[in-house]
N, C-alpha and C positions, 0 to 999 in steps of 0.2 A: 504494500500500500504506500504510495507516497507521500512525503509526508512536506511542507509548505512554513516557514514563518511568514508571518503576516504581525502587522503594526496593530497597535492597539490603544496606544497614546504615548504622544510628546510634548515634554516637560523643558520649561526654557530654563538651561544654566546658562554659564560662562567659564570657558573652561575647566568643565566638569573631569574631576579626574579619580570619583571612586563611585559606588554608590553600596549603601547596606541599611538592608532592610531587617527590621526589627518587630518586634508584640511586646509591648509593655502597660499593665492597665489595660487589656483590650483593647489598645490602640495599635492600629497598624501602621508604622512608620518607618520612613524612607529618609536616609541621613545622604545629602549630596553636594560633598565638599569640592572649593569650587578654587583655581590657583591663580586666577585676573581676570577682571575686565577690561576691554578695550577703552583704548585713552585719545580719543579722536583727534583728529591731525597729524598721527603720530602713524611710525613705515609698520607695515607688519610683521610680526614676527614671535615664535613662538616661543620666542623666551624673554617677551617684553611683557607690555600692558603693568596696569596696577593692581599690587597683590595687595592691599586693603580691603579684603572679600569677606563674608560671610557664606558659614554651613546654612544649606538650605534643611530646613525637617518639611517633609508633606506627608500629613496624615491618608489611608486609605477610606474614601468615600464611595460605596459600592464598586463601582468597574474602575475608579480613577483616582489618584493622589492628586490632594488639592494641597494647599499651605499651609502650613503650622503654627511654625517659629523658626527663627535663624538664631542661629549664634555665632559670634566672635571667631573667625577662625583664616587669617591672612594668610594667604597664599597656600590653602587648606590643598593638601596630597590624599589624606587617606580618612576615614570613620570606621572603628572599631568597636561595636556593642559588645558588652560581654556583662554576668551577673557575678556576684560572689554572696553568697547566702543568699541575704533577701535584699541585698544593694544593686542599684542596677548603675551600668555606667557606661559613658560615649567617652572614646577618647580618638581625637583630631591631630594629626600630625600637620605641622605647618613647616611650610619649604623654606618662606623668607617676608619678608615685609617691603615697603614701600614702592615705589613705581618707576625706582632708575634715578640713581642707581639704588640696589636692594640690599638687606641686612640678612644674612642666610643664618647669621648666630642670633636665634630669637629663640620664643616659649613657643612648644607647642601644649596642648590643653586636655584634660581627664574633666568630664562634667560627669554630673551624681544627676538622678533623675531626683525629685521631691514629691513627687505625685501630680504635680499640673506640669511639668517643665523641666530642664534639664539647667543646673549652677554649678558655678566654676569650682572644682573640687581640689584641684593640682593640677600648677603651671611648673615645666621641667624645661630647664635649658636645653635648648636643641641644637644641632646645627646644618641643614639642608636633610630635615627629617619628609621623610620617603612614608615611612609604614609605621601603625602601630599593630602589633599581631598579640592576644589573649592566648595562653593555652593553662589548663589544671596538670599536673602528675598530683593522685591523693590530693590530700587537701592542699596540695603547696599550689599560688597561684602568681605565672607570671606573665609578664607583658614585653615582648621585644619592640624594640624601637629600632630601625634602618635608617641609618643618618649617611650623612656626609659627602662630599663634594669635592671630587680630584683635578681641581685645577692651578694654574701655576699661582694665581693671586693669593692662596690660600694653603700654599706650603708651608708646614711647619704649623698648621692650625687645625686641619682634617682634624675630622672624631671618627671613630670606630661606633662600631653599632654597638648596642646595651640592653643584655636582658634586666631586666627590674624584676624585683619581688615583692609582694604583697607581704606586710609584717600587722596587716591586722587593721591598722590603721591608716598608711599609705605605702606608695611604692619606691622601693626603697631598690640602688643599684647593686645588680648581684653578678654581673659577670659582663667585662669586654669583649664583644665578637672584631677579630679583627675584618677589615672594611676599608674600601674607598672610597665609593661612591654606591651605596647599596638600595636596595628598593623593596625586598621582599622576605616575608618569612615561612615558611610552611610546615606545622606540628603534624606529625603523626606518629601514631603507634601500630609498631608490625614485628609478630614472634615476641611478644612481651616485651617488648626494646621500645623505647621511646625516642624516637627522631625529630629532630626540627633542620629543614631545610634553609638556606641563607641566600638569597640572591644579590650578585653585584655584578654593578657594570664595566671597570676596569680591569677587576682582578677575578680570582676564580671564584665561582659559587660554589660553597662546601656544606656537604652535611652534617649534621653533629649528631651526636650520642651523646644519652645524660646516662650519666653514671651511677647516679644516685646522689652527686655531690656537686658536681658540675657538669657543661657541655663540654664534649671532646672531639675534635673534626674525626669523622668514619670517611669519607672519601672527596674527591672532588667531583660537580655533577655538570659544571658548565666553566669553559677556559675565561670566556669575558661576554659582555653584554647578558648578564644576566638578567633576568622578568620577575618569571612566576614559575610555581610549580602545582599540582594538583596530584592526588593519589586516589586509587580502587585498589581494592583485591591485593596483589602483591607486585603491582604495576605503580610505577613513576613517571609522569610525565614533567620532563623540563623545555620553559621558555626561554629563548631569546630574542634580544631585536635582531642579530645581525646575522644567525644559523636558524636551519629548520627546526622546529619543535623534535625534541628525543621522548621517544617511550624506551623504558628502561624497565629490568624486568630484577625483581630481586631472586639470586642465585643461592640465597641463604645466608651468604655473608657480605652481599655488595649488591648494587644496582650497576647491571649490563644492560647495554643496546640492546632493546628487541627491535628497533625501527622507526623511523623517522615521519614527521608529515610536511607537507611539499610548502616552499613560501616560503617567506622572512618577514620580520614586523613584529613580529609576535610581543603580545605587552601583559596579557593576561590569559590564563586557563582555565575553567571551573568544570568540575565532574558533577552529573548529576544521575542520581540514580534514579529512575521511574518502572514502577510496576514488572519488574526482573530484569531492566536494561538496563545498559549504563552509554551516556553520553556525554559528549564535552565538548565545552563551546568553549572556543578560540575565538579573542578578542585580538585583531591589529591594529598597530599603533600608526607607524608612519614607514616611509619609506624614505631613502636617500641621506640628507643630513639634516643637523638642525637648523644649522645655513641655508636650506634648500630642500625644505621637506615637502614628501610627496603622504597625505592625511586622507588624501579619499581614497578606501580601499573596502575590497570585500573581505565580510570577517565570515569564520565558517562553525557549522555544528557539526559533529559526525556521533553515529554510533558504533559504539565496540560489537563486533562480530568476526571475536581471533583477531583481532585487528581494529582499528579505528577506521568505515569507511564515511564518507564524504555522505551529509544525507542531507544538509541543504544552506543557503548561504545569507546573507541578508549584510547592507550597507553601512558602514562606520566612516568618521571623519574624526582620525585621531582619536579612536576607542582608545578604553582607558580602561573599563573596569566591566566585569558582565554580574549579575545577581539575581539568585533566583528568587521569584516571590510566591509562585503556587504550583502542586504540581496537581491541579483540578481542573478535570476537563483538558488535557495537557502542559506540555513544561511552558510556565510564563516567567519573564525574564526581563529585567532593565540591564541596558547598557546607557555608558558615560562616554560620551563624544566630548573631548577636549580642542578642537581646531575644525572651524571650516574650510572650506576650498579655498578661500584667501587667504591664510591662515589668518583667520581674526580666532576671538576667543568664545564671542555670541557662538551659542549653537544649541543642540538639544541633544537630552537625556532619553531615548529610546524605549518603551514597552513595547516587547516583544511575546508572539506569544506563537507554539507548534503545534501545529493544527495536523487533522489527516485530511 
């Protein structure tokens, strides 16, 4: 049976570069942090505009997400929900501040929900922060941050990334990943081992093993331009921008190549499992350089069958980030379009939904 994405509604950001959806209170909401808006008069370009932005929240109203609230979040990269007992909390990574030139060493932000709204919990010095990623081992609970920025103005100043730990009361730093430019994290657990995957863009993407005390690198999974990763089963898939997407397959004590997927761009991966299948949507980012980037591209879905095939495709401009939000009636799905065809930074946040 064929199977179709088709649109279902678009949501205006500006430079939309994550989206997660959340239930808190019976509310269904959509956190869509957002890295500049257009500064008119001014040449285009994707690494301009004013990062003085605000997180969008849109509450779910029947078939559509209308407006909430915003909050405080310049030059917003990432939204990370996560709960710990009965606390609920959003935590925002911010890239950099102001509109040219910009400040890359700033706060990025942890909000507490209160019951109507979400208040500023803990502000954490940052520096060109990428991600913030939640995972539990037992009751221990932590949060990675993906910082940093490998370029020559800022030699001798780069940060490494930073797991934080939960001590009850806030999050407190428990261990340097080294880093240069990083973007992603990915926790999972396989054979009773606990793994957290690390993506970066300079240098190698490495896995780590917790040992019970600390992380420990277990292998290297990508040489540079690191993304995203996503997992099933005892399958790894790794992104980059500038190689094809690697499925990797665990041998019992490593992730080896099973096989590649065709393309380059790649910026985000998400698995999603529906009614005994499993599929994954690959989100593209850009193409070329950021000097001269090429943002209108086709992003893809496929299903696993012994293999990932191609099962239908649908349009991005500078995707960014794909989420799922029902799997009723089929898989429906927001993607973040970060750059138009001009590359300006107006553009829209995509619901998508897979029909037969």
């Amino acid at each position: 049976m064929a199977r179709t994405v088709i649109e279902s509604q678009r949501i205006p950001t500006s430079g939309a570069r994550a989206v997660e959806a959340f239930t808190i209170d019976d509310r269904q909401l959509l956190a869509i942090p957002q890295l500049a808006y257009d500064v008119p008069g001014t040449p285009a370009g994707m690494n301009a505009g004013d990062s003085n932005t605000e997180l969008l929240l849109l509450e779910r109203q029947g078939d559509e997400y209308v407006p909430f609230a915003t909050l405080p979040a310049p030059g917003g990269e990432d939204a990370e929900f996560f709960t710990i007992a009965d606390r609920s909390f959003l935590a925002v990574a911010c890239i950099r501040t102001g509109s040219g030139p910009y400040e890359y060493f700033t706060e990025s932000f942890i909000y507490e929900w209160n019951g109507t709204g979400f208040e500023l919990f803990q502000a954490v010095p940052t520096f060109a922060a990428k991600q913030w990623k939640h995972w539990a081992i037992g009751d221990r609970h932590f949060l990675g941050l993906a910082q940093g920025l490998a370029l020559p103005q800022f030699e001798g100043r780069n940060r490494d990334s930073v797991i934080f730990e939960w001590d009850g009361t806030k999050f407190l730093e428990f261990q340097g990943i080294p880093s240069q430019w990083a973007y992603n994290w990915h926790p999972f657990e396989l054979e009773n081992q606990f793994f957290v995957a690390h993506a970066d863009h300079v240098t190698e993407s490495v896995l780590y093993r917790w040992t019970g005390s600390q992380y420990v690198p277990h292998q290297p999974l990508l040489e540079r331009t690191g993304r995203a990763f996503a997992t099933f089963s005892t399958y790894l898939i790794a992104a980059g921008l500038s190689e094809p997407p690697s499925v990797l397959r665990w041998d019992g004590d490593r992730f080896v190549v099973d096989s590649t997927l065709d393309g380059l761009g790649a910026r985000e991966v998400r698995i999603v499992e529906e009614n005994g299948h499993v599929y994954l949507i690959r989100i593209n980012f850009i193409l070329g350089t950021p000097a001269d980037p090429q943002p209108s591209l086709t992003s893809q879905l496929y299903e696993w069958q012994d293999g990932f095939h191609l099962l239908a495709e649908f349009p991005t401009s500078g995707g960014t980030d794909a989420e799922v939000l029902s799997l009723d009636h089929g898989i429906e799905f927001a993607v973040s379009n970060s750059l138009s065809s001009e590359i300006r930074f107006a553009n829209e946040t995509v619901v998508y939904r897979l029909t037969d």
